[in-house]
SETORLO-548048 format. One record per residue (C-alpha): residue number from 1; residue in one letter; x, y, z. Coordinates in nm, 3 decimals. Layout:
! SETORLO-548048
> NUM/A/X/Y/Z
...
//
This chain:
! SETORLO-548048
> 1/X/-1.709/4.781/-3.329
> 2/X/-1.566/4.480/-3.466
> 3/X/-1.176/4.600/-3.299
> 4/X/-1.356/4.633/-2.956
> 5/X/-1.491/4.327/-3.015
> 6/X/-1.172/4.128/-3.070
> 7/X/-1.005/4.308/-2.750
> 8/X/-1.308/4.172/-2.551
> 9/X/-1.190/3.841/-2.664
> 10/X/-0.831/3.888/-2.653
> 11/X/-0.911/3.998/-2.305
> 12/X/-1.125/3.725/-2.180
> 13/X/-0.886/3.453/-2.328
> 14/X/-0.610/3.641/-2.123
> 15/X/-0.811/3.659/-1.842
> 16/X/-0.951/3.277/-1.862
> 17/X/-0.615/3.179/-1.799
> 18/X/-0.417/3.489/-1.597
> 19/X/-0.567/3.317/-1.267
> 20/X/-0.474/3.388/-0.954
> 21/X/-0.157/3.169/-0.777
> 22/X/-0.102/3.095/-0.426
> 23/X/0.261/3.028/-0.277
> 24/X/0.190/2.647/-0.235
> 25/X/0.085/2.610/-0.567
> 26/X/0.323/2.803/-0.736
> 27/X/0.596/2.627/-0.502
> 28/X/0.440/2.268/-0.570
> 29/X/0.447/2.348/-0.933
> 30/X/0.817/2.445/-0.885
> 31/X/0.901/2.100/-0.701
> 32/X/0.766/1.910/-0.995
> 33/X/0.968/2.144/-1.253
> 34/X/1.269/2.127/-1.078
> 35/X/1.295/1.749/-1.038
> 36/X/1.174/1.707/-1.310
> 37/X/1.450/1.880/-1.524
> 38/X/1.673/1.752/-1.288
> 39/X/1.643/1.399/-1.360
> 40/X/1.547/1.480/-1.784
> 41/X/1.653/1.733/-1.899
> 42/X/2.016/1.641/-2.094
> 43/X/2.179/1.960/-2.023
> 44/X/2.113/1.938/-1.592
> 45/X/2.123/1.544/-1.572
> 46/X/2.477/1.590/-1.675
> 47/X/2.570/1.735/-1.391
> 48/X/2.701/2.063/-1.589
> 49/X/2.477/2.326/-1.333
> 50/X/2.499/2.369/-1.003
> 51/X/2.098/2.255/-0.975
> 52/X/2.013/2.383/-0.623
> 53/X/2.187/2.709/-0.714
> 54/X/1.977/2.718/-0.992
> 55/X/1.644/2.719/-0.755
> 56/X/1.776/2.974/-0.531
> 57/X/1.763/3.184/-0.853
> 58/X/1.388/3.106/-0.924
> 59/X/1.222/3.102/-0.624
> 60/X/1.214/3.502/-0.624
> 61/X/1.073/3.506/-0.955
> 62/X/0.858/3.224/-0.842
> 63/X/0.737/3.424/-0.564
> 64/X/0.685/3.782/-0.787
> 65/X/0.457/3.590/-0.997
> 66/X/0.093/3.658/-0.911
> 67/X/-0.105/3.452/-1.182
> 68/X/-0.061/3.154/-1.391
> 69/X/0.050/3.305/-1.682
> 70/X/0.362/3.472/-1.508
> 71/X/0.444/3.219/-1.345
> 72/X/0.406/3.020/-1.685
> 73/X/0.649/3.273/-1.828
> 74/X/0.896/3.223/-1.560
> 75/X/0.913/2.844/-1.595
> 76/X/0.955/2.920/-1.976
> 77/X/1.285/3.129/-1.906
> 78/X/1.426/2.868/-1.701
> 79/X/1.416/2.594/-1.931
> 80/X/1.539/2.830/-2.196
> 81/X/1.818/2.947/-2.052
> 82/X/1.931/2.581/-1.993
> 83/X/2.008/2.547/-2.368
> 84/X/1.900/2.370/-2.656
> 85/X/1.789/1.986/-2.654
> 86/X/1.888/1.812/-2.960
> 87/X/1.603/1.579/-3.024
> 88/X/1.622/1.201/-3.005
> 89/X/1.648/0.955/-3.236
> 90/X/1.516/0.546/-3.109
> 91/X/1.787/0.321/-3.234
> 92/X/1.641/-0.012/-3.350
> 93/X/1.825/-0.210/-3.131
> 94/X/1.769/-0.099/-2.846
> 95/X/1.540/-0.329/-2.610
> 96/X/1.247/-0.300/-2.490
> 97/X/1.178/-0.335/-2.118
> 98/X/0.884/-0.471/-1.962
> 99/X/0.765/-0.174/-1.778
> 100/X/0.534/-0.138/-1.421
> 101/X/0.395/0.154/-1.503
> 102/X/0.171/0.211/-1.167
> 103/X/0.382/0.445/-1.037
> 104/X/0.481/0.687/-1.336
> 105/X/0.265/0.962/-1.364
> 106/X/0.366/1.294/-1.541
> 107/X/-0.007/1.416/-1.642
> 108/X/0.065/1.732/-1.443
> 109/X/0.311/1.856/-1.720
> 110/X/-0.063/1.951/-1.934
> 111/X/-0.209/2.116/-1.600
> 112/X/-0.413/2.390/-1.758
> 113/X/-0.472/2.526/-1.431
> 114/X/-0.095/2.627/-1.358
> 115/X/0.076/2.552/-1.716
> 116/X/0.064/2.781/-2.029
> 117/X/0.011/2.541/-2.382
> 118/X/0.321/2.681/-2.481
> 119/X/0.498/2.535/-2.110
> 120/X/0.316/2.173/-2.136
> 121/X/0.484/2.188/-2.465
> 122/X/0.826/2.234/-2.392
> 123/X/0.784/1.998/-2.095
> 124/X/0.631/1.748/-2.295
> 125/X/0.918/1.810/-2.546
> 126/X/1.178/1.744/-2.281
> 127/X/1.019/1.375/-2.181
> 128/X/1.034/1.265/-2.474
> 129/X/1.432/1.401/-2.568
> 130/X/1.516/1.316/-2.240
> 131/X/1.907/1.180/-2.098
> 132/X/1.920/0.864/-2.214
> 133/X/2.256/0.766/-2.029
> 134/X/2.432/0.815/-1.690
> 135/X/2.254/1.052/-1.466
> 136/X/2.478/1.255/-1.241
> 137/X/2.233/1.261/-0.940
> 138/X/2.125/0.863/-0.979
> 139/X/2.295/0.550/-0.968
> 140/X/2.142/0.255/-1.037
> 141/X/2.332/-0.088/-1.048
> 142/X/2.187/-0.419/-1.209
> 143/X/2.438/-0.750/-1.102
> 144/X/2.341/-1.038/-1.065
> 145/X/2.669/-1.124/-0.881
> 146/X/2.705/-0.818/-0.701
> 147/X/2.352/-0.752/-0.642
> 148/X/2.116/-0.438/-0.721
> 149/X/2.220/-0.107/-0.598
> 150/X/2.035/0.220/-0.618
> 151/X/2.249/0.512/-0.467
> 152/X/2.173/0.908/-0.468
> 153/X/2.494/1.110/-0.575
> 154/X/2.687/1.400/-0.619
> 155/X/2.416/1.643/-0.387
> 156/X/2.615/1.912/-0.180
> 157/X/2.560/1.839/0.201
> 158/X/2.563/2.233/0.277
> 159/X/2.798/2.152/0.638
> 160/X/2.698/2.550/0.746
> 161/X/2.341/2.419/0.699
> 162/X/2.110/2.575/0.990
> 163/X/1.708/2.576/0.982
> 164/X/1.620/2.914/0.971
> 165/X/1.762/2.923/0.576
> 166/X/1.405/2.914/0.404
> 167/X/1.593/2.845/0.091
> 168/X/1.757/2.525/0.239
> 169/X/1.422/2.414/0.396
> 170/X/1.274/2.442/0.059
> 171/X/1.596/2.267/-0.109
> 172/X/1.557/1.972/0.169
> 173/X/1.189/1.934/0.082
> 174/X/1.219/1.969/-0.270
> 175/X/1.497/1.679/-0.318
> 176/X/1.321/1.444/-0.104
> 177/X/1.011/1.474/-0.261
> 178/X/1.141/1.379/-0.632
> 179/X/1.345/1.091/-0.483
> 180/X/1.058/1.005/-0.411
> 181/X/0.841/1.069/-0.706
> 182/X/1.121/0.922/-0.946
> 183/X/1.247/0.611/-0.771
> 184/X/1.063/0.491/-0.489
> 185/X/0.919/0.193/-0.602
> 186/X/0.610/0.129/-0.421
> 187/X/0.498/0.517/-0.436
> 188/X/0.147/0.408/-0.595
> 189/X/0.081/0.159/-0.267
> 190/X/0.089/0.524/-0.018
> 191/X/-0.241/0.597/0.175
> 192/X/-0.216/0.958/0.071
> 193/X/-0.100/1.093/-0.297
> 194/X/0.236/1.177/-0.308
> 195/X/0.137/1.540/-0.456
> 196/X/-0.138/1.604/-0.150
> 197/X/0.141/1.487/0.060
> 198/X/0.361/1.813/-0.077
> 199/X/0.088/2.004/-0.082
> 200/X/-0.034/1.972/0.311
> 201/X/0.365/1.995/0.428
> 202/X/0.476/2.279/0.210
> 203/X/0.392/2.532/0.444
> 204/X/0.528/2.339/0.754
> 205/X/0.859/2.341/0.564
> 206/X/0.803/2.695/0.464
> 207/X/0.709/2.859/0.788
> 208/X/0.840/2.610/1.142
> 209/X/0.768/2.844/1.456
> 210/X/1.136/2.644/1.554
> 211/X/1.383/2.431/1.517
> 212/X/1.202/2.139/1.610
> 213/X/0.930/2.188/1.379
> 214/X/1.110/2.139/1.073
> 215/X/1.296/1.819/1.200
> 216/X/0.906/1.659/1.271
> 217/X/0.792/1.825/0.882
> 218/X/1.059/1.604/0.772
> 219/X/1.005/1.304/0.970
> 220/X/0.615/1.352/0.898
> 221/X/0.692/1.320/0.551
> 222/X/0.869/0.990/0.573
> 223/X/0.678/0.848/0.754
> 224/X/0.383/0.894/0.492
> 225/X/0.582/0.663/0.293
> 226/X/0.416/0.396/0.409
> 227/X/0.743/0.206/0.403
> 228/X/0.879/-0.001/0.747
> 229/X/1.277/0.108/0.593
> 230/X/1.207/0.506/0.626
> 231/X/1.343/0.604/0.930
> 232/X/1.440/0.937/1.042
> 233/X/1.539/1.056/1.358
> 234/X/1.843/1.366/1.505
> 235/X/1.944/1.495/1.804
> 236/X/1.685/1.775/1.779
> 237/X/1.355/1.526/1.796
> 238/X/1.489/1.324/2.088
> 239/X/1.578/1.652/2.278
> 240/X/1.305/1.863/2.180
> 241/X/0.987/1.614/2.105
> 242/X/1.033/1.243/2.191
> 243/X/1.246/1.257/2.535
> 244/X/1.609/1.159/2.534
> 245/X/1.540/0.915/2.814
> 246/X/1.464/0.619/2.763
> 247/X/1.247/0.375/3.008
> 248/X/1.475/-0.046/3.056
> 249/X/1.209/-0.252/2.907
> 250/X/1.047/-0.306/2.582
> 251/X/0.639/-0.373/2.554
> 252/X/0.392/-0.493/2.226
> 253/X/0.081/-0.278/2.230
> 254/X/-0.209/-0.493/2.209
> 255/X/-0.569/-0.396/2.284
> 256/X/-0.414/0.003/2.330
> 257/X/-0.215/-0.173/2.650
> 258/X/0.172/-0.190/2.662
> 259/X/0.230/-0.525/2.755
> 260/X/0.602/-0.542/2.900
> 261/X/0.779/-0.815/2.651
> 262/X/1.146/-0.780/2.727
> 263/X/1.377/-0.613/3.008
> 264/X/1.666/-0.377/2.846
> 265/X/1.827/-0.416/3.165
> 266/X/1.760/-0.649/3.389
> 267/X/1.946/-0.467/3.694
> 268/X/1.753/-0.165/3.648
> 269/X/1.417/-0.286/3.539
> 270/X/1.441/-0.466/3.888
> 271/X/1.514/-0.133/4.055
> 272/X/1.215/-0.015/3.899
> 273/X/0.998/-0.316/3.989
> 274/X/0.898/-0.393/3.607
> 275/X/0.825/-0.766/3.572
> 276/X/0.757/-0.916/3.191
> 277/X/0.365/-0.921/3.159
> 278/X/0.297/-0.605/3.340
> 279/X/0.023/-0.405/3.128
> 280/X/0.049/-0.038/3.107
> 281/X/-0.277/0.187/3.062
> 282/X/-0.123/0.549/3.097
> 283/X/0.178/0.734/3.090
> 284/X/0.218/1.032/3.281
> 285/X/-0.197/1.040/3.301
> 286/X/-0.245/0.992/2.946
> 287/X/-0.345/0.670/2.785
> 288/X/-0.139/0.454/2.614
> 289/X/-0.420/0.520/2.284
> 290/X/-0.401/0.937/2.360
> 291/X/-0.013/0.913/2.340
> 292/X/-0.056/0.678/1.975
> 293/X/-0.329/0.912/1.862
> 294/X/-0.115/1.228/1.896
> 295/X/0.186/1.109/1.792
> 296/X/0.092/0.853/1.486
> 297/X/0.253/1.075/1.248
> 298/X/0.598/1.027/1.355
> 299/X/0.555/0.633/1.377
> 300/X/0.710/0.481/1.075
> 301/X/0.586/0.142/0.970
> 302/X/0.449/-0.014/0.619
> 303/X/0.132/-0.136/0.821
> 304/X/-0.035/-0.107/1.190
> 305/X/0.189/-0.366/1.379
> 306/X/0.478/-0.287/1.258
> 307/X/0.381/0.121/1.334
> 308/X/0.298/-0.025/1.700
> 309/X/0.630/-0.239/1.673
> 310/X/0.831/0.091/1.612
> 311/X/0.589/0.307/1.902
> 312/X/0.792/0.231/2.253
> 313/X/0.996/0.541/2.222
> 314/X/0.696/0.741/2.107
> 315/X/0.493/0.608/2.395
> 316/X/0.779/0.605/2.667
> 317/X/1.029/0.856/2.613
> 318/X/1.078/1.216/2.781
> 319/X/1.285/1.452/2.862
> 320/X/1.229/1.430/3.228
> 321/X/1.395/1.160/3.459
> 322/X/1.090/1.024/3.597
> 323/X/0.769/0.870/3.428
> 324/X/0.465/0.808/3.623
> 325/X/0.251/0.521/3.530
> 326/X/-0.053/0.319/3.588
> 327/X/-0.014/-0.033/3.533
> 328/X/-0.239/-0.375/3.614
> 329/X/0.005/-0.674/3.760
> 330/X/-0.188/-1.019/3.915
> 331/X/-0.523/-0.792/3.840
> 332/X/-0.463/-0.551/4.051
> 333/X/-0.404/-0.145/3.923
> 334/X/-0.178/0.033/4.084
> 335/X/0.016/0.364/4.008
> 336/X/0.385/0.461/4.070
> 337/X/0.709/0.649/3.957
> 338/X/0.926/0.472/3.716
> 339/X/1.282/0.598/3.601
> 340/X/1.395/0.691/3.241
> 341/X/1.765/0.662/3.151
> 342/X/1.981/0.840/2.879
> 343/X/2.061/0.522/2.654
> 344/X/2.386/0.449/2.685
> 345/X/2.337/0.422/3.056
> 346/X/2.110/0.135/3.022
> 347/X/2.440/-0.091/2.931
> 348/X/2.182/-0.303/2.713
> 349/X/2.354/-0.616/2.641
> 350/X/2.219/-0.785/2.307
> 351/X/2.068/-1.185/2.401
> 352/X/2.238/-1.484/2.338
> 353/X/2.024/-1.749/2.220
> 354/X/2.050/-2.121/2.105
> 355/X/2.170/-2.121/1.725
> 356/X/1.957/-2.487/1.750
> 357/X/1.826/-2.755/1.939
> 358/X/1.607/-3.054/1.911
> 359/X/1.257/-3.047/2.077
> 360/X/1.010/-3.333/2.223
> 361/X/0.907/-3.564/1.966
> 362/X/1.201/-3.518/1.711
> 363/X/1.135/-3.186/1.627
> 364/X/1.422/-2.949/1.540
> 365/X/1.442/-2.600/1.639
> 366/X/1.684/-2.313/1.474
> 367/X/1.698/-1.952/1.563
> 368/X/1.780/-1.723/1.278
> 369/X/1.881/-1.479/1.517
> 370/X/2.234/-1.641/1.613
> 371/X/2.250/-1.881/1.306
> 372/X/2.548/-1.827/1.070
> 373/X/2.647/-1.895/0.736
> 374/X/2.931/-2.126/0.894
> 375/X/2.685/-2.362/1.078
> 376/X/2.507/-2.473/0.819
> 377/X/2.677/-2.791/0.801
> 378/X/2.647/-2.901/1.128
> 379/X/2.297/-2.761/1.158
> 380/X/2.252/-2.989/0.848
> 381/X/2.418/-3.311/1.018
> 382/X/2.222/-3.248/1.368
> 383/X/1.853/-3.195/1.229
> 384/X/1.859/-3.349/0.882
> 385/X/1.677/-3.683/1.037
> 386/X/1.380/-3.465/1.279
> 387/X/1.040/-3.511/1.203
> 388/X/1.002/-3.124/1.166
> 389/X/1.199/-2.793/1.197
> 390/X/1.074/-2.506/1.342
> 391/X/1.218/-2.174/1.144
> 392/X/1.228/-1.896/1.396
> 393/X/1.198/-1.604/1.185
> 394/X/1.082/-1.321/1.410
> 395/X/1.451/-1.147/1.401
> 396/X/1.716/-1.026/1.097
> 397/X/1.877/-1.353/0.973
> 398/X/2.247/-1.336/0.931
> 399/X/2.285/-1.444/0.556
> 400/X/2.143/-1.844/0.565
> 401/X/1.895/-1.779/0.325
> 402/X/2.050/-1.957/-0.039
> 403/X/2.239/-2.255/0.225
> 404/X/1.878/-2.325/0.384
> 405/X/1.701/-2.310/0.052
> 406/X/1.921/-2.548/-0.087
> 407/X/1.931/-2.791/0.196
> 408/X/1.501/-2.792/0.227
> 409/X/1.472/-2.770/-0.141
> 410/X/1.509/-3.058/-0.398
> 411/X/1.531/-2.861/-0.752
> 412/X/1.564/-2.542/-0.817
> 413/X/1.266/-2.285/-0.800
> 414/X/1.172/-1.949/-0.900
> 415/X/1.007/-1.763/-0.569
> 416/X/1.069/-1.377/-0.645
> 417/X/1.097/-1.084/-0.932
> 418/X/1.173/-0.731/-0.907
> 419/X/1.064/-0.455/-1.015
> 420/X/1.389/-0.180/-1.109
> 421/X/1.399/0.205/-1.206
> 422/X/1.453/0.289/-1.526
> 423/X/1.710/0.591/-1.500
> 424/X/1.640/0.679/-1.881
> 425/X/1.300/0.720/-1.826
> 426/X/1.275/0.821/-1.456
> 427/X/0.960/0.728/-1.245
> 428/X/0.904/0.426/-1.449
> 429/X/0.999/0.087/-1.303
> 430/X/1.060/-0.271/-1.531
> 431/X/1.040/-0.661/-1.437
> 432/X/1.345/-0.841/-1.391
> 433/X/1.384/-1.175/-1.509
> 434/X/1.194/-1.441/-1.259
> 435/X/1.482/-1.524/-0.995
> 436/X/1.545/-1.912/-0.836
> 437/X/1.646/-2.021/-0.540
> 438/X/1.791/-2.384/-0.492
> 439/X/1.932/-2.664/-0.647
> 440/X/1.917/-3.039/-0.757
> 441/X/1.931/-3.242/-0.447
> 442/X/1.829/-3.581/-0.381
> 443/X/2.002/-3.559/-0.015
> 444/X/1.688/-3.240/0.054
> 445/X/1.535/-3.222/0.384
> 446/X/1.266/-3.445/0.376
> 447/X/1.015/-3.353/0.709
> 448/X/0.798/-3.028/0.735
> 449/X/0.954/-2.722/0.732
> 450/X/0.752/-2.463/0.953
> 451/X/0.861/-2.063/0.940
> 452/X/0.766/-1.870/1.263
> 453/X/0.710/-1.460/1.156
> 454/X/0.589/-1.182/1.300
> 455/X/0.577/-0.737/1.325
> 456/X/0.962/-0.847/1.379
> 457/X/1.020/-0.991/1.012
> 458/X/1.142/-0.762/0.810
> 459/X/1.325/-0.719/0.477
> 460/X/1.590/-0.989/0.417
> 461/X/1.391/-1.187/0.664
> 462/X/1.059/-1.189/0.479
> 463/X/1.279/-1.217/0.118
> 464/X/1.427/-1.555/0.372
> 465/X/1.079/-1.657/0.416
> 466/X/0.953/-1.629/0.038
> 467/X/1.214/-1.877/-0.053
> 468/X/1.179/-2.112/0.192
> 469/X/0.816/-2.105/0.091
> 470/X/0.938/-2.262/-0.209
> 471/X/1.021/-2.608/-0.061
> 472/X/0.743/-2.927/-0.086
> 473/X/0.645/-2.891/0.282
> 474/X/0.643/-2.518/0.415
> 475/X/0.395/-2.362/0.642
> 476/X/0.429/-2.033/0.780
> 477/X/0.318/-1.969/1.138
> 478/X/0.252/-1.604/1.338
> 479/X/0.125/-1.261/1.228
> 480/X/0.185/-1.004/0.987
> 481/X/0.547/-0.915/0.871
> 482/X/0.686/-0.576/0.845
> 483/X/0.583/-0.517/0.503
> 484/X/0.918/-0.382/0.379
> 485/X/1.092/-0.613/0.163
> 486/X/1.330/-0.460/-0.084
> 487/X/1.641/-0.338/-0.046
> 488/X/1.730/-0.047/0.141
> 489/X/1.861/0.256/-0.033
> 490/X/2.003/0.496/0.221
> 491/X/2.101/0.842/0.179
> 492/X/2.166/1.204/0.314
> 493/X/1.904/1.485/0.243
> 494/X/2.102/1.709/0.404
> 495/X/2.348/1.793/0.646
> 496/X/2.266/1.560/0.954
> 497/X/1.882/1.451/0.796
> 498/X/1.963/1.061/0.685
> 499/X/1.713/0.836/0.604
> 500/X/1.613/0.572/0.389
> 501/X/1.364/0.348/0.149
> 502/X/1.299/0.074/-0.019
> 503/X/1.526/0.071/-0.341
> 504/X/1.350/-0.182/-0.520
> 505/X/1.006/-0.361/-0.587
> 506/X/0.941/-0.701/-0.473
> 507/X/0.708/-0.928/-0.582
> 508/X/0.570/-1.272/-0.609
> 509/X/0.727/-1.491/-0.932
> 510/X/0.330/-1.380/-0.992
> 511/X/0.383/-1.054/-0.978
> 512/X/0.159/-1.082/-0.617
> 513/X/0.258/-0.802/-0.385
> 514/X/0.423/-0.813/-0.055
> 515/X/0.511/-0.455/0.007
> 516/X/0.298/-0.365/0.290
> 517/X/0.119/-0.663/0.286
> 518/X/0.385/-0.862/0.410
> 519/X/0.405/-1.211/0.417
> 520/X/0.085/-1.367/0.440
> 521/X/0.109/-1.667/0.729
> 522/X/-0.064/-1.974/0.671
> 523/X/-0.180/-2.023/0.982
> 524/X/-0.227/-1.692/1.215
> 525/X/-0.149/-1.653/1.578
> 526/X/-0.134/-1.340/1.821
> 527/X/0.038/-1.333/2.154
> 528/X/-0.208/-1.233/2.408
> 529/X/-0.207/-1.027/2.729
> 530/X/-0.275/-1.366/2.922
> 531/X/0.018/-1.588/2.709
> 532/X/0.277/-1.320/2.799
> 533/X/0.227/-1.287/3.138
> 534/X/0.221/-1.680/3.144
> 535/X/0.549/-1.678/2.991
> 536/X/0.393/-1.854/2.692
> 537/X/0.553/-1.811/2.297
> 538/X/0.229/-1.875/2.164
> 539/X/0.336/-1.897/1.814
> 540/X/0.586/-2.128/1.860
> 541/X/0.380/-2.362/2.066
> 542/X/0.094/-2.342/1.794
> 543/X/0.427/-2.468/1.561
> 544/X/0.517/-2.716/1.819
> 545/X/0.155/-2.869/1.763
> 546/X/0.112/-2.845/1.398
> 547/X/0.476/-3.027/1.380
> 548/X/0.277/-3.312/1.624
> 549/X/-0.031/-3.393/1.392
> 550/X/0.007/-3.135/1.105
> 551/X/-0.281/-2.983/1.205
//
């Protein structure tokens, strides 16, 4: 009685934890594992294993295992046929690093849903014996001369890559997901949880109906990033999805309206009778909101404008040489045939505008845009005596940033601090040191210094506009910036897929965020429908008037 007994226990114990295990859980347990040995584990973060070869093993006796406990089993193999981990001994001298821990989170090591004890043990084991030098698959490079690099290395490109290898779909998603995971930066500031996110697109990388579909599982997945620097885009998308033919002008969506901004081509946008200010309601009979609503996935952007900013090829492209839309021009709807162009046939020619000029009422004007590192001095000598200079900022300065701060400021100042990733303890970020911008000068500029910014500013332009904020007389002007402000860490998934993030965290002296966020203008204005097609710059004439009576 008392043997039967203790079966019946043995067997419900067994049975408690022998649960059933579906392929995406067995394959999102087998993302985590994999990365995570990958970047910890001493004996594959010295690059010794061929890593992806490695998976290709597993994933059949991933996909034999039925219930937790074999799959548990599995797992345990693996890591034991990687070798022995000597454990690790803290050396008193080493220093300790201010960590930002928001976006390290390796609770799902002690998953008792999916994990044996014995597993969560050995895992657990591993974090804490982990590499603690040079990773082979990481670089990460802190200079305060040459500057902060992150860079992905040593992954095979696979040049015979095609899509209909499941393995290499799985190897594509799997990679991306724990660069992600381990050295994003601003993974925590997401709308959806990085493990949902590999959760819901597992099976679109698993099972595409074509060619096509995996390219938009991949670009769906960047663009839940969040992050204005993840692009993606290949042949396939533009032939097969967006349209490789492109429409001559450029529009701002406001009010779910494509309002006509700029002409790509002035020749052909002519030919097509497209005037700046025309306002476009539908596209080949769908709105312009049906056309956002469907294809919002495959928008990247760190927040809505900039997602809106980056939607004229979603909105406008095809495949077919004509585009039929409706369109309101001196209130009055009409509907017509426009042509689309292959891109290089639109000859776009990129603007030339005014490095700087001096406005009514001794106010100085200097466009980012065309400024260069080399005018600074004469810039200096021209506007050092205005009343006011007007910063436009809407663009990708060309390397002014330390020569401006240094003319507007009059002593140094901190205005920024990073946060870096640790690549001995990967997924955790630390705070740099408080960085400065500036220098004594008694010869500083001494009138108000106004910074126009918009969808437009982005990166180096909004880390431009955090240190000019640092001067005695700054006001920022215009709407919300990109939201992207680190640097850009660029990098091949695989054969053909490049993309890209933000390498590092940046933040307020504070520690006040600006990734997504942007930077915060302290005075907002909005181009409307009615200042466009009036040929007005709205922000810069709201400048123009706060320069006048600071007000």
């Amino acid at each position: 009685m008392k043997k039967l007994l203790l079966v019946a226990i043995l067997l419900f114990f067994q049975n408690s934890f022998s649960k059933p295990i579906n392929e995406t859980q067995k394959l999102a347990a087998t993302c985590k594992v994999w990365g995570f040995l990958k970047y910890y584990h001493p004996n594959v973060t010295d690059g010794s294993k061929n890593w992806d070869e490695q998976l290709f093993q597993i994933l059949p006796k991933v996909e034999e295992a039925q219930t937790s406990e074999a799959f548990s089993l599995v797992i345990e193999n693996w890591i034991a046929s990687l070798g022995e981990i000597k454990p690790y001994k803290t050396v008193a001298s080493e220093k300790k690093k201010d960590y930002f821990n928001k976006n390290f989170d390796l609770s799902w090591i002690s998953n008792k849903e999916l994990f044996s004890k014995t597993l969560s043990k050995k895992l657990k084991f591993i974090e804490e014996n982990r590499i603690q030098n040079k990773q082979f698959y990481i670089q990460f490079t802190e200079d305060d001369e040459k500057g902060v690099f992150e860079e992905i290395t040593n992954e095979i490109v696979y040049p015979d890559f095609v899509w209909t290898n499941k393995n290499l779909r799985i190897l594509t998603l799997f990679r991306y997901w724990n660069y992600v995971e381990y050295f994003f930066p601003y993974k925590y500031q997401m709308d959806q949880h990085w493990d949902n996110s590999l959760n819901e697109m597992l099976p679109k990388f698993i099972n595409p109906k074509a060619e096509v579909d995996f390219h938009l599982a991949m670009k769906e997945l960047i663009v839940k990033l969040d992050d204005s620097h993840g692009f993606f885009g290949t042949k396939v998308l533009y032939l097969d999805f967006f349209g490789n033919k492109f429409v001559p002008f450029e529009t701002k969506i406001i009010d779910d309206k494509a309002i006509v901004i700029s002409l790509k081509n002035d020749s052909l946008a002519k030919l097509n009778d497209i005037k700046i200010g025309d306002v476009i309601t539908k596209i080949d009979g769908k709105t312009v909101a049906e056309i956002l609503k469907e294809k919002i996935n495959y928008i990247e952007g760190s927040n809505i404008p900039t997602v809106l900013r980056n939607s004229n090829t979603a909105v406008f492209n095809g495949s077919s040489k004509n585009a039929e839309i409706e369109y309101t021009r001196d209130e009055k709807t009409a509907v017509k045939s426009i042509n689309r162009y292959v891109y290089l046939d639109m000859k776009i020619k990129p603007e030339e505008k005014e490095k700087w000029k001096l406005l009514e009422g001794n106010i100085g004007y200097v466009n980012f845009t065309s400024l260069m590192y080399d005018d600074i001095p004469a810039l200096i000598k021209n506007l050092n005596d205005t009343k006011a200079i007007i910063f436009d900022n809407r663009c990708y300065p060309n390397g002014v940033m330390s020569a401006i701060a240094e003319w507007i400021n009059s002593q140094s100042k901190d205005f920024a601090r990073f946060t870096y990733p640790d690549i001995t303890y990967p997924g955790k970020f630390y705070w740099s040191k408080n960085f400065d911008i500036g220098s004594e000068n008694p010869n500083h500029y001494k009138g108000k210094v106004i910074v126009l910014v918009d969808e437009n500013t982005q990166s180096h332009a909004e880390f431009t506009a955090m240190s000019m904020k640092t001067a005695p007389d700054v006001t920022i002007i215009g709407s919300q910036t990109a939201g992207a402000d680190g640097n850009v860490c660029r990098f091949q998934v695989i054969k053909g897929f490049y993309t890209a993030f933000s390498g590092i965290g940046v933040f307020y002296p504070d520690k006040k965020e600006t990734q997504r966020i942007g930077i915060v203008p302290d005075i907002e204005v909005k181009p409307t429908i009615l200042g466009i097609q009036q040929g007005k710059d709205e922000i810069l004439e709201r400048a123009i008037l706060f320069a006048k009576n600071g007000k």
